[in-house]
C-alpha positions in Angstrom: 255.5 100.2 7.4 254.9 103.7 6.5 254.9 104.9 2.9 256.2 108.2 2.1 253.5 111.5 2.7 251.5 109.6 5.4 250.5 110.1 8.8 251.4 107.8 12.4 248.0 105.6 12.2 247.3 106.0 8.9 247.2 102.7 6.5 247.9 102.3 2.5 245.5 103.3 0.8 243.8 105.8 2.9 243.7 109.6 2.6 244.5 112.6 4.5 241.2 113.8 6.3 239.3 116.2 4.6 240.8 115.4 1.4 238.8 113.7 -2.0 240.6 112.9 -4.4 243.7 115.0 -3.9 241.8 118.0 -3.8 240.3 119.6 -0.1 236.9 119.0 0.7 236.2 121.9 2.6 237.1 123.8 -0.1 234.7 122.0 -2.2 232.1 122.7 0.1 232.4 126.5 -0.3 232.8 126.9 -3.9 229.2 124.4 -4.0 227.5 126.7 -1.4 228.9 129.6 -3.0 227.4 128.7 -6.2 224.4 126.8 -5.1 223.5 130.6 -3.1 223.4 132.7 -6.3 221.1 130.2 -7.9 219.0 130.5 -4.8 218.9 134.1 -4.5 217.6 134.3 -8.3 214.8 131.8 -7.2 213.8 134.0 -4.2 212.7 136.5 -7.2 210.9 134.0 -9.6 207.5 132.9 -9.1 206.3 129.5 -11.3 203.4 130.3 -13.1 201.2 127.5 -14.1 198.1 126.6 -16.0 198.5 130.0 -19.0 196.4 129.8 -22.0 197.9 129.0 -24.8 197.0 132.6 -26.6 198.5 134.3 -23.3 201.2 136.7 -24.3 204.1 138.0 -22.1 202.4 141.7 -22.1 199.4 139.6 -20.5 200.9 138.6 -17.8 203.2 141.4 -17.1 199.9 143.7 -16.8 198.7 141.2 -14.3 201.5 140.8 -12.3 203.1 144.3 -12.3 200.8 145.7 -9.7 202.6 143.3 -7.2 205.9 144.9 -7.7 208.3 145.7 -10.8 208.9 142.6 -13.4 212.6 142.0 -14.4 211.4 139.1 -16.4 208.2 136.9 -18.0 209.8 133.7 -19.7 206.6 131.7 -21.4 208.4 128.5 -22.3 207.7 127.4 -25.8 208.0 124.6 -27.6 210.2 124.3 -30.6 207.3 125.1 -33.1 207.0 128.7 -30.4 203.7 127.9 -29.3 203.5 128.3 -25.5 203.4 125.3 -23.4 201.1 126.6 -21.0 203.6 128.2 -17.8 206.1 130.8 -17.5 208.3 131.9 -14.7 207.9 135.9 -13.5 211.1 137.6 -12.2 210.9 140.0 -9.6 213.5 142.8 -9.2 212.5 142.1 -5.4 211.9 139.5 -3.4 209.0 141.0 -1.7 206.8 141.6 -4.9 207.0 137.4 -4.8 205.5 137.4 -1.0 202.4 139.5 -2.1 202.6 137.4 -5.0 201.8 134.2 -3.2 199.8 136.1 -0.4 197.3 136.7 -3.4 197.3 133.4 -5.0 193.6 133.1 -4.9 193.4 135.8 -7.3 195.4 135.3 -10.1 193.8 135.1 -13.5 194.7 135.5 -16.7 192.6 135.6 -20.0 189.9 134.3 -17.9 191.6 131.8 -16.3 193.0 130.5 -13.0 196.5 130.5 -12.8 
């Protein structure tokens, strides 16, 4: 017996293809990948730094890392107490700053130390 909104084949209980939950998936998708590509493209800019001294200031490492390309951004995460935790992450206004970046990665230290 067919209930009312279904399709020839279909049995209680199951739902229309490429639906979840009453909403459609495909749509889902796209709104995800939508919003999972503007979080991407901000990461194609930001290079992890690891390893800072706990003195190292943002000025620091902007002066290392400007003669790669132009710094948007130098977030030294802190602890509550605002002494640094030892990384930061460096924002790049472009994405190719981040490949010399990484081409030099031998040669990166700050405050006389490997970063």
């Amino acid at each position: 017996m067919m209930m009312p909104g279904m399709m020839p084949g279909m049995v209680p209980g199951m739902m229309m293809p490429g639906a979840v939950g009453g909403c459609n998936l495909g749509k889902t998708k796209e709104v995800a990948q939508i919003k999972a590509k503007g979080k991407d493209d901000e990461k194609v800019n930001t290079v992890f730094v690891g390893g800072l001294r706990k003195s190292t200031t943002e000025d620091k490492v902007v002066s290392h890392f400007s003669k790669y390309g132009q710094i948007d951004n130098v977030d030294i995460k802190r602890l509550p107490d605002g002494t640094s935790r030892g990384f930061a992450f460096v924002k790049f206004v472009d994405k190719d700053a981040v490949e010399k970046v990484v081409e030099a990665k031998a040669s990166h230290m700050i405050d006389n130390k490997w970063v």
